[in-house]
VEXVEXMAR-346238 format. One line per field, with one value per residue (C-alpha): residue in three letters; residue number from 1; x, y, z. Coordinates in steps of 0.05 Angstrom, whole numbers, plus 5000, padded with zeros to 4 digits. Layout:
// VEXVEXMAR-346238
lumfi: (ALA	...)
vexvo: (NUM	...)
X: (X	...)
Y: (Y	...)
Z: (Z	...)
// end
This chain:
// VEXVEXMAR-346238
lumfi: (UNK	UNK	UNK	UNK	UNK	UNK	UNK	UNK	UNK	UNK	UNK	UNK	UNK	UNK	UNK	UNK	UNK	UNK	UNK	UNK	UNK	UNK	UNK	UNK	UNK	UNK	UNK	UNK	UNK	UNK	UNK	UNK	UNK	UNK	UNK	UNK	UNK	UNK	UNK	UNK	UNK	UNK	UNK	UNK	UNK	UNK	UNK	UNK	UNK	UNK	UNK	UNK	UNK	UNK	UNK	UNK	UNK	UNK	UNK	UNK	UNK	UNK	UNK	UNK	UNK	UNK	UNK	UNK	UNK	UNK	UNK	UNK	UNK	UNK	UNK	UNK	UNK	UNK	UNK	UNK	UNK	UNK	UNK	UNK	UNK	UNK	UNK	UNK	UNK	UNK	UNK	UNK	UNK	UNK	UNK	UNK	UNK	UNK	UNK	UNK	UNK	UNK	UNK	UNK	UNK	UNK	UNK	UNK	UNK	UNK	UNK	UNK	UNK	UNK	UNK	UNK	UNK	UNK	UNK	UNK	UNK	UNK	UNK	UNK	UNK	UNK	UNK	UNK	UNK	UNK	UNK	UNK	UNK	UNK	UNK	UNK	UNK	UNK	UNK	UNK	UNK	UNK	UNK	UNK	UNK	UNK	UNK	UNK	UNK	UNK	UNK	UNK	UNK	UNK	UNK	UNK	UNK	UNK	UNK	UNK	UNK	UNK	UNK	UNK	UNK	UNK	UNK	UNK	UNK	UNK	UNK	UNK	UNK	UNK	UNK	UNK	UNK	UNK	UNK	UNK	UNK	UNK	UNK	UNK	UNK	UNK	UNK	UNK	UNK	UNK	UNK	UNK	UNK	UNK	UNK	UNK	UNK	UNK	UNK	UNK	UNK	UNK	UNK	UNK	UNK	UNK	UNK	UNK	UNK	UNK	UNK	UNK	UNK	UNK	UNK	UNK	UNK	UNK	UNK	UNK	UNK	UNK	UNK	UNK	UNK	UNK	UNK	UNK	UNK	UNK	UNK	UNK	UNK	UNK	UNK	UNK	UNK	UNK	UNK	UNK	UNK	UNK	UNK	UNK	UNK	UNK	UNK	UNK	UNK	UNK	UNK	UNK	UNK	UNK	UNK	UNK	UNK	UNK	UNK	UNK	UNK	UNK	UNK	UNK	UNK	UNK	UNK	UNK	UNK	UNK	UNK	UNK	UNK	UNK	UNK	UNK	UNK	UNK	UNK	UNK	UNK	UNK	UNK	UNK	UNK	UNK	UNK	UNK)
vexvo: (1	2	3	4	5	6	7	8	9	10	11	12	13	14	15	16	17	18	19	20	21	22	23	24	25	26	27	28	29	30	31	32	33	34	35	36	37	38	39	40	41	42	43	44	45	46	47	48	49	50	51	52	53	54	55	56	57	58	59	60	61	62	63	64	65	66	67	68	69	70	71	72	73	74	75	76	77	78	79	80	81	82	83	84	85	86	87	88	89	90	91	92	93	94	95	96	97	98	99	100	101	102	103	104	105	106	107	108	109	110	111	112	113	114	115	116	117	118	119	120	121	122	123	124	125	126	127	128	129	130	131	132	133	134	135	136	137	138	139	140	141	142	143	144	145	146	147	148	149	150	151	152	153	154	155	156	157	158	159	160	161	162	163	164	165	166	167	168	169	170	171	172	173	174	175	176	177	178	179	180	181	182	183	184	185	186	187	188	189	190	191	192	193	194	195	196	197	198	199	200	201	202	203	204	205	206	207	208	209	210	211	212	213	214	215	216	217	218	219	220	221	222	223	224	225	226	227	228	229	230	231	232	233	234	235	236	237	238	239	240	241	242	243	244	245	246	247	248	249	250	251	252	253	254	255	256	257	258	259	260	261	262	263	264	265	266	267	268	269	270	271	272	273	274	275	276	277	278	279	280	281	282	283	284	285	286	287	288)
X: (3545	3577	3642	3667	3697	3753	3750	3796	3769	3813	3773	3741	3726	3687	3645	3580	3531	3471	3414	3340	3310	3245	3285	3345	3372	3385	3449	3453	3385	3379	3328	3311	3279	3330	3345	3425	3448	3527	3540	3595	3609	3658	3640	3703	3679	3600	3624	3664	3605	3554	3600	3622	3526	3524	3575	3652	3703	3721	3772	3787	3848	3839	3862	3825	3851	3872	3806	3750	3717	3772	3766	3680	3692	3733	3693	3627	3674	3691	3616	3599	3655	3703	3779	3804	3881	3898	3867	3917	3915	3950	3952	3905	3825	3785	3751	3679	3625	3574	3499	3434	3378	3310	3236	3246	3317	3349	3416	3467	3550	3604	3670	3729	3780	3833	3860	3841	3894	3941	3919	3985	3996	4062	4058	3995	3999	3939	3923	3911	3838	3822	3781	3793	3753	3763	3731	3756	3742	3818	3874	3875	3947	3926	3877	3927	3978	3913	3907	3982	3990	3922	3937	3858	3798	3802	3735	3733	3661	3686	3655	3663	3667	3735	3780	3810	3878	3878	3928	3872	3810	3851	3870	3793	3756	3695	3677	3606	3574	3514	3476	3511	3587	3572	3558	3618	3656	3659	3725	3682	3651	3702	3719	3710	3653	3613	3548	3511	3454	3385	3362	3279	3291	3339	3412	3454	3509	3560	3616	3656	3602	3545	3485	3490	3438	3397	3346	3295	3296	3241	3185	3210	3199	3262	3290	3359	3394	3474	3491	3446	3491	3553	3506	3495	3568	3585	3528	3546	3619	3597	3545	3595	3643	3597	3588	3515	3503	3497	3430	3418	3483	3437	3382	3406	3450	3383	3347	3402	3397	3324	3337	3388	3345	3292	3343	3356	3435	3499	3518	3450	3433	3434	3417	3467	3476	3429	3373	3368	3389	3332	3281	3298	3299	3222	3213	3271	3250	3181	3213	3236)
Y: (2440	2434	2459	2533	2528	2573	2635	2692	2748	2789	2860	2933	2957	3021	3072	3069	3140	3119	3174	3143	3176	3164	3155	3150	3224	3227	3264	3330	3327	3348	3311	3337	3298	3245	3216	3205	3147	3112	3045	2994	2974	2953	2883	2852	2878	2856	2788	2771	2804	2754	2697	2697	2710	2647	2607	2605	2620	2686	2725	2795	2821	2892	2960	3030	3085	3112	3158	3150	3113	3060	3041	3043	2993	2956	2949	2925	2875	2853	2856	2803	2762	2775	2774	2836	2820	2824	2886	2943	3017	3063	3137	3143	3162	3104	3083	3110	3087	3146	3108	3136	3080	3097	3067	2990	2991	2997	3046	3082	3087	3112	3080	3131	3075	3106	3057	2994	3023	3008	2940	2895	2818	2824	2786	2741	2662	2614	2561	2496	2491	2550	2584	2646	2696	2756	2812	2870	2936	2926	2927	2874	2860	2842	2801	2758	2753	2722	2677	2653	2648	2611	2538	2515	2538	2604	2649	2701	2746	2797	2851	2907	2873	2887	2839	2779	2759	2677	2655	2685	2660	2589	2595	2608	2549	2593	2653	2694	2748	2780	2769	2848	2820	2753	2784	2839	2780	2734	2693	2673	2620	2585	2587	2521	2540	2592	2623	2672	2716	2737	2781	2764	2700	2668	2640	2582	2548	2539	2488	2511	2551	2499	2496	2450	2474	2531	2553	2609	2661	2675	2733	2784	2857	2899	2949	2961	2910	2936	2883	2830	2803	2811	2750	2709	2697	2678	2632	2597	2590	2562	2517	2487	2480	2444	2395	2423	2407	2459	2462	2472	2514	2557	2560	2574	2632	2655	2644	2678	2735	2746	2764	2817	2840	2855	2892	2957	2950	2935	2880	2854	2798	2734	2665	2602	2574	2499	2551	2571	2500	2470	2528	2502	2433	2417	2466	2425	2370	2377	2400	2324)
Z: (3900	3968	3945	3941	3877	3858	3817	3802	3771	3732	3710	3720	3788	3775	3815	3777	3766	3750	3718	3715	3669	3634	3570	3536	3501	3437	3417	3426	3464	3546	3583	3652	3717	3726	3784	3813	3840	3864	3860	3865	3794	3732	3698	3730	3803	3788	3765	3831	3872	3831	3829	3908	3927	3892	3931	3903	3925	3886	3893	3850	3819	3799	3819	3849	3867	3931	3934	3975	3922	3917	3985	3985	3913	3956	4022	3978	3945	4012	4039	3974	4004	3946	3976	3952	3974	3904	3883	3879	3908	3850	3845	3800	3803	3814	3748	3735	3687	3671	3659	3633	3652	3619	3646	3603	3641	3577	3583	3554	3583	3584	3614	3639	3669	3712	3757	3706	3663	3717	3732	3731	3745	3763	3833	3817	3811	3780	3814	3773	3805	3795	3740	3714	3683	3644	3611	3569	3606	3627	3578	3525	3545	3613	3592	3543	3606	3646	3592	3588	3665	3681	3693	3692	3663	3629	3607	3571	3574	3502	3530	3507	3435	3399	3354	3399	3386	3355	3414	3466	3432	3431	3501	3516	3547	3545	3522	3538	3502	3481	3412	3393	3407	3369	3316	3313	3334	3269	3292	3349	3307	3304	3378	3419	3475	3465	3495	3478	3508	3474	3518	3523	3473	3526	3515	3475	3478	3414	3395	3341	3315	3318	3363	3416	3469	3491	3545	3546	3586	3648	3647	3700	3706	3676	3742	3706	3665	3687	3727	3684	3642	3697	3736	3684	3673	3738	3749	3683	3702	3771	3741	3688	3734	3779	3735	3706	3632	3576	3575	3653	3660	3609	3654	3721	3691	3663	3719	3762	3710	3721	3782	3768	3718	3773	3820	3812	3836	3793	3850	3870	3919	3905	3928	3929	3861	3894	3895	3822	3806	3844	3817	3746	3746	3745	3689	3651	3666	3644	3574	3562)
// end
């Protein structure tokens, strides 16, 4: 685990406004008492914040705007110890997601992209060690040109869910999602690596549409579950690609998860990736 293993993350970078509110509204409906928060945010932004806490060595491609916002997303990137070289400046807004949170940490947004729609890859190069991970709060076609320029591992977390192009899910050496996307994903069962989250009942892993491990998920209490899933890929990339097995990969990214689950930010502290992989191993191993 003594190695900073290499990850570029291609994705969102997003100034996050956050309403708690005691619950979610239903449409049409005005609910009153919230409270307003800002927050570094975008699933490609959280993911390089999460992944470089735990210990790699992460690096984000992306673009903001050339707002104040752009250069605050940029300056918490940089506080995670993301390098933000390859994140462009472009005329346009920095993107914003618009979130209602209620008291279970359940929420509700609404993505307006600006600058992601600009996000280009005309000047990046892959490395052969290094991983790269995607999502799809950017343009699909800059996702697919990830894909066909990445020399090494390529992930994919389908997020939002939307119908993946065969060449991209074969190019996919993993691919994350929730229980929601598997589902209004069906090619995915076919894909070669997939895991998926439950929420409460945990996570499991997939090979071509069959079962092939799964670990349950820890008892924590629910501040805002934004950033939640955003954690639990990049501590299951770094675990895979430190050499865990399916079933621990599982349950450090849950375990890392849990503990985004219990903080209230979009980018929340974490410990080194040893740390959830030592605070999971006795409960594992007492399983067999």
């Amino acid at each position: 685990m003594s190695n900073r293993l290499p990850v570029a993350v291609v994705g969102s970078i997003n100034l996050d406004l956050i309403a708690t509110a005691e619950r979610l509204p239903t449409a049409g409906e005005t609910i009153g008492g919230a409270v307003l928060s800002e927050q570094p945010g975008g699933k490609g932004a959280n993911q390089a914040a999460a992944a470089a806490r735990l210990g790699g060595n992460v690096r984000m491609i992306g673009a903001v705007g050339s707002d104040g916002q752009g250069q605050r997303m940029l300056a918490a990137l940089a506080g995670a110890g993301v390098d933000t070289t390859d994140v462009g400046v472009l005329p346009e807004p920095t993107g914003t997601a618009l979130i209602v949170v209620d008291g279970d940490g359940e929420n509700q947004i609404v993505v307006c992209p600006g600058a992601n729609s600009g996000l280009s890859l005309d000047r990046v190069e892959f490395g052969p060690e290094e991983t790269v991970l995607c999502q799809l709060e950017v343009g699909l076609p800059v996702v697919l040109e990830a894909a066909r320029r990445s020399k090494g591992y390529f992930v994919l977390n389908a997020a939002p869910a939307m119908d993946l192009p065969a060449e991209l899910l074969e190019r996919c050496d993993l691919v994350i999602v929730n229980e929601s996307e598997y589902a209004l994903i069906p090619a995915l069962a076919e894909a070669k690596l997939v895991a998926v989250t439950y929420g409460g009942d945990g996570s499991a892993m997939f090979v071509h549409g069959t079962k092939v491990a799964g670990a349950p998920s820890a008892a924590v209490t629910v501040a805002n579950t934004v950033g939640a899933g955003d954690a639990f890929c990049a501590a299951l990339v770094l675990g895979l690609r430190s050499g865990l097995d399916y079933e621990r990969a599982l349950a450090v990214a849950n375990a890392v998860g849990a503990d985004a689950v219990g903080d209230p930010s979009s980018q929340p502290e974490l410990a080194q990736l040893g740390h959830y992989v030592g605070r999971t191993a006795a409960a594992l191993d007492g399983t067999r």
